[in-house]
N, C-alpha and C positions, 0 to 999 in steps of 0.2 A: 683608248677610245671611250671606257666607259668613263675615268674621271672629265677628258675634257665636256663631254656629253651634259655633264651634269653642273657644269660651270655656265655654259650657254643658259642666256636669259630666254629663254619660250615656254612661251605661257603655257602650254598642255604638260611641260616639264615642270612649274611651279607646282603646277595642283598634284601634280605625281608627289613633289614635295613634302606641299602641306597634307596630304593625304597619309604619309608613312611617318611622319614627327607626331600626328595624329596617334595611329596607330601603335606608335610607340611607348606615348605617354599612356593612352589604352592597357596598354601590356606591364607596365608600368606600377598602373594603379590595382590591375588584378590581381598581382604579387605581393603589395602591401597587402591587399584583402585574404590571399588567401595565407602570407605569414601569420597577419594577425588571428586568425582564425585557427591555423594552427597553436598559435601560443595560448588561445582562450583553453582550446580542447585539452591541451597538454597540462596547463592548471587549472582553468576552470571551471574543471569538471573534477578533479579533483578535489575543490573546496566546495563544489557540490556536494559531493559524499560528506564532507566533513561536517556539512552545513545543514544535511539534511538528519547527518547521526545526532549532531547537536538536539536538534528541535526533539527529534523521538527520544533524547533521552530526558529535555527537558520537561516533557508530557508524560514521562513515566514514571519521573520522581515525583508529581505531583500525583499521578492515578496510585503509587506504591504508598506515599505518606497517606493520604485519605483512608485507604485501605487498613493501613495498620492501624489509623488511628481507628477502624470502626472492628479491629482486631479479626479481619479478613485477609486474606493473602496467602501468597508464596507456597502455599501447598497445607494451608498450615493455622487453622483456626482452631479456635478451641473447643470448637462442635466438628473437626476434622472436616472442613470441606475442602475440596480436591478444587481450587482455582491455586492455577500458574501464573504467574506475573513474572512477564520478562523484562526487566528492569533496564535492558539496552535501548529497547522497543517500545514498550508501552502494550506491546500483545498479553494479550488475556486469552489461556485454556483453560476452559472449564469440560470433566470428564462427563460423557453421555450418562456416568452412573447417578450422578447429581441432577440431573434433567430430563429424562426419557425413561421410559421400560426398555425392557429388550424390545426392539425392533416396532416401535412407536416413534413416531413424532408429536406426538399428543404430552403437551410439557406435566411432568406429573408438578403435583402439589407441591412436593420437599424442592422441582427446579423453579418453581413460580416465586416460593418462599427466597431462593436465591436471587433470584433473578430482581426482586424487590430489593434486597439489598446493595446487590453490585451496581443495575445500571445506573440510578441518581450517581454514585461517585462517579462513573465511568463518564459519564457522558459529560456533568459538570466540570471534571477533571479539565476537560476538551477547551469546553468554549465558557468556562468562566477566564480564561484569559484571553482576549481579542485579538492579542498580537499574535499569540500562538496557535489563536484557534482560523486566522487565518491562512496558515503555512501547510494546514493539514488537508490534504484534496480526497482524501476516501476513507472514512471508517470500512473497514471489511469484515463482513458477518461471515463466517466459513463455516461451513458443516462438513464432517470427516466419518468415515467409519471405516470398521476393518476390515480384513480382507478375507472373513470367513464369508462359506458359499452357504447363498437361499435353497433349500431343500427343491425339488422338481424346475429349478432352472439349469438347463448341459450345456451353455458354452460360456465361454468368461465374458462373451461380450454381454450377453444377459446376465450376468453375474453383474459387471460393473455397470450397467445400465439400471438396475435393480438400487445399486450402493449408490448411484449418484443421484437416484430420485429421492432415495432415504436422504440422503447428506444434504439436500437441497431442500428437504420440508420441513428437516428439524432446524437449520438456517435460518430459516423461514419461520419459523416458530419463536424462536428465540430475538428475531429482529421485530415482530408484531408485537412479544407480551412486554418486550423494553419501552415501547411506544408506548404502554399503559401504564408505568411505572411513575413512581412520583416524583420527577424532576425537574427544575424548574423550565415551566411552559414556555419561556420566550428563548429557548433557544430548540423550542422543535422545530419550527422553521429549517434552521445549520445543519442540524441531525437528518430532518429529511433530505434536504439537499444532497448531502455525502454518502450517504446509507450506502452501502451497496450489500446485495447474499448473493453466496457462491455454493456450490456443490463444489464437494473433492475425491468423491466415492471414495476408494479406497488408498487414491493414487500417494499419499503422504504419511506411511504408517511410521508409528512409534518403535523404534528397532532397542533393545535393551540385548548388550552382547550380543546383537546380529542376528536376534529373534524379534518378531514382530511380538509387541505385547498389546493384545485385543483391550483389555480396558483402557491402554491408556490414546490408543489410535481412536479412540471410540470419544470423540469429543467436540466442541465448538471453540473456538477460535472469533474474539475479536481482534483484529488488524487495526496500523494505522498506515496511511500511506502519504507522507512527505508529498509537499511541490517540488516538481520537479525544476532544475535551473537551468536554460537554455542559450543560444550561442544570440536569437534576437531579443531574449531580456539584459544580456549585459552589454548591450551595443544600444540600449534603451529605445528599441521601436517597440516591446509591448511592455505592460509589467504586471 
């Protein structure tokens, strides 16, 4: 009954027709969309990662050679100043001992005196190459400290509340006096744009054999943070 049914020429039966070969190709097309979507996710996002290790490592050989050429760096100057350079990353630590008093966010003179040196490479490092300084969507200013407790605060939650307003002025501190620094002026515009400061109270300590070590959690952190690559940038509806 149902093939002869469907063989009969009637009109209310046509449009049932075109209505479900509709539907089909419909169902049809949703399948390419959602394979191809799946094949993007499955590599390309994975040459995302690759794409975005690339960039930060090519911004750190540039922030690490300046460095050394001004015999700064890696832990490891000849006046012993304690800045990190992660050479995967392009992340800069510098230890609170170099920058702060104890429990100050008030930059002392010997962090000002650094702080003169590092940001001109650091920032130039960034956006004296254009291609590269476009790929980078956030410099991140991060303030840290350790997880020793403030004498007349009793609960952790005033403990960390206390660490993350410290972590967040000296942040703060360090992202203001870079803005004074002698770098070239036409790219403070880029640097404002991106800037961002974070507080991290105590949340990310320095563990050495599974001990927190206070001087070295006790520090500033610049970040870079990669563009991210998205599933409507490689199907080119935005870029």
């Amino acid at each position: 009954m149902g093939i002869k049914f469907r063989g009969q020429s009637n009109s209310g039966d046509s449009e049932g027709n075109i209505f479900w070969v509709t539907m089909a190709d419909l169902l049809l097309g949703l399948a390419i969309i959602f394979i191809t979507l799946f094949v993007l996710a499955m590599t390309g996002f994975s040459q995302q990662t690759v794409q975005q290790q690339k960039i930060q490592m090519e911004v750190s050989e540039k922030i690490s050679s300046k460095f050394e050429a001004e015999k700064i760096g890696g832990h490891l100057n000849s006046e012993d100043i304690q800045v990190e350079i992660d050479k995967m990353t392009g992340d800069l630590k510098i230890s609170d001992v170099e920058l702060f008093e104890l429990n100050s966010y008030v930059l002392s003179d010997n962090g000002k005196k650094l702080l003169d040196k590092i940001a001109p490479i650091y920032i130039e490092s960034i956006f004296a190459d254009k291609e590269l300084a476009e790929q980078i969507e956030f410099i991140i200013i991060q303030g840290h400290t350790d997880s020793q407790t403030f004498a007349g605060l009793k609960t952790k939650e005033e403990q960390f509340l206390k660490n993350m307003e410290l972590s967040l002025k000296r942040a703060h501190a360090v992202t203001e006096y870079m803005f004074s620094t002698n770098y070239n002026p036409e790219y403070s515009e880029q640097f404002r744009k991106i800037v961002v400061v974070e507080g991290k109270s105590y949340n990310e300590p320095v563990l050495v054999n599974g001990v927190e070590d206070y001087d070295k959690s006790r520090r500033v952190e610049l970040k870079l943070k990669v563009k991210s690559w998205d599933v409507s940038t490689a199907l080119g509806l935005k870029k």
